[in-house]
Structure formats: structure tokens, C-alpha cells
N, C-alpha and C positions, 0 to 999 in steps of 0.2 A: 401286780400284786406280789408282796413278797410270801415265798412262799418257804417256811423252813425244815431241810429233810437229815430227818439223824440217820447215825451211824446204819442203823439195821437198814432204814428206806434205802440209803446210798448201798448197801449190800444187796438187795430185791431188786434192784435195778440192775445192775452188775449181773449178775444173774437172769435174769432176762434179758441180756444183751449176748452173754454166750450162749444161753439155751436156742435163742430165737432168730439173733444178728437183727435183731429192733430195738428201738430207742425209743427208752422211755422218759417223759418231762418230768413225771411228778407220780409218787408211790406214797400209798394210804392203807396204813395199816388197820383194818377198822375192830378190835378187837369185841366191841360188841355182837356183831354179827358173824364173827370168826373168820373175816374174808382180808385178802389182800388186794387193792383197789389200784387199778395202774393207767397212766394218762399217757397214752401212745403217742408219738409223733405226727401229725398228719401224713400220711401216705403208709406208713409202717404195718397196718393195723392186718390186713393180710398176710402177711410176715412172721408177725406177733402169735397170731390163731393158731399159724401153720395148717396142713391137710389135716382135714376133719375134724381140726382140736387139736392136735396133736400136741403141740405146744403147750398148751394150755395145760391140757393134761401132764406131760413132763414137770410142769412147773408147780402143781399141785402135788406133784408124789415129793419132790426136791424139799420144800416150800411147808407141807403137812399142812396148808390153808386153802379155802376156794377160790379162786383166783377170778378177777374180772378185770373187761379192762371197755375204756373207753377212750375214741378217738378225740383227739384235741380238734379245735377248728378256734380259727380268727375271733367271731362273730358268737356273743352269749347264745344269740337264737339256734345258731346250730351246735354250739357246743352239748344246751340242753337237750337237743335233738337227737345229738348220740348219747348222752347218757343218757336217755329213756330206751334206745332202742333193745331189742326191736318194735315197743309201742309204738305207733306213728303221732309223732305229737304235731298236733295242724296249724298250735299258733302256742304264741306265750304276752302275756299282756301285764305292765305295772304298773296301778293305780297312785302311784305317785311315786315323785323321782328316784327317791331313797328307798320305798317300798318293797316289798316282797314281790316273786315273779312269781305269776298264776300260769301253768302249766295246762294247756289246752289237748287232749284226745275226742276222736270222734266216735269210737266205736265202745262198746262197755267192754267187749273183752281187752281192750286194749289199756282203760284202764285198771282193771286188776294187775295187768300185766306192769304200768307202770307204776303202781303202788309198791309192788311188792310184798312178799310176804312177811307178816309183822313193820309193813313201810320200811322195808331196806333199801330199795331204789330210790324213794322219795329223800331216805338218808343220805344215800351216796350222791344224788343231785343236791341237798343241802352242801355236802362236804366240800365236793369240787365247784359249786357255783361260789361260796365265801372265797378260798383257795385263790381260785382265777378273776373272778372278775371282782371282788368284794359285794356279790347281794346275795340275798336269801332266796329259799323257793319258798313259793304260799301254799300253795290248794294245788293240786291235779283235777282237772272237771272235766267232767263230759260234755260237748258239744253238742245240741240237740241236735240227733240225727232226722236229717229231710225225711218226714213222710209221702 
């Protein structure tokens, strides 16, 4: 997917590269939700965090935004898999080829957790699933839990 990053995204990066010495693919600025949206390198994302946040935090006083970041992965299913976390998503399923991905949770607290509040997470999985792979997210649903 092509993906295009202006001046400021290529400066947020930059910046998170000497804050953190992580590398990041892809930076989203999402000005609705007042957040900066960052697509870590596979393996980096430890790095990224730093001890206890730390990172994270430096990068939100630098930055004056909330800062989030998710790991990249090969494979759409695990991509979405980290951007939900820490929901645990148990499956994702697309009723047709070109269709929307329906986002599977099992447990209910997990999906508030992947909704987010006012659906920011279900945003930011819309943003970066178009981005990386070209499709939409659908629905987040609950799995009927085994009685």
C-alpha cells in the first residue's frame, strides 16, 4: 500500500527515533482524537515503550499529544491483533473478498476495551488497516462465551 507521510509525520518519527532508538514505518496524526498514532517496526516495540512508559511519556511532554503506538506484523490477522491490544481478539472474519473485516472478542470487558472510548480504537484500526493492507474494519463482536 502506498502509504503518504508529510513533513510533520516525517518530523514525529525523527523524534521518536532519538527519544527512543526505535523505528518507526508509519506515523498518524489523528487530530480528531487528539492523538499521535505510531506503526513500530516489528521487534522495536519494547524499545519504543521504554521502562514503564517512559518513552512514551517523554514523547507526549515533547509532542503535547497522547501518543499510541502499535506493532506492525506481516499478516492483516496479527496486525489487527495488535492494534486492538490489549483486547484479546480471537478471530477476524470477511464476508466477502473486498468486504469489511469483522473483528472477533471473547470476553465483554474486552470489548469496551476494543471499542474504545467515543470508538477511537475501532478508528485507529480503521486508519491503519486502509494504510497497510487496503480494507476496512466492520463490527467488533462478542463471541458467545461457553456456558
Amino acid at each position: 500500500m502506498e502509504r503518504n507521510i508529510g513533513f510533520k509525520e516525517r518530523r514525529y518519527i525523527e523524534e521518536l527515533r532519538i527519544l527512543t532508538k526505535s523505528t518507526a514505518l508509519d506515523c498518524v496524526i489523528d487530530d480528531r482524537f487528539d492523538r499521535v498514532i505510531y506503526v513500530i517496526r516489528q521487534g522495536d516495540m519494547g524499545l519504543a515503550i521504554g521502562k514503564k512508559g517512559d518513552n512514551i511519556k517523554r514523547l507526549q511532554n515533547v509532542l503535547g499529544k497522547r501518543i499510541e503506538m502499535v506493532e506492525y506484523a506481516e499478516t492483516p490477522e496479527e496486525f489487527i491483533t495488535n492494534i486492538f491490544k490489549p483486547a484479546e481478539v480471537v478471530g477476524t472474519e470477511r464476508s466477502t473478498e473486498n468486504g469489511p473485516v469483522n473483528v472477533f472478542v471473547r470476553l465483554r470487558s474486552d470489548l469496551g476495551i476494543a471499542i474504545g472510548k467515543s470508538g477511537c480504537n475501532i478508528e485507529k484500526a480503521r486508519i491503519l488497516s486502509r494504510r497497510f493492507f487496503g480494507f476496512d474494519i466492520g463490527e467488533v463482536l462478542l463471541v458467545k462465551e461457553d456456558a
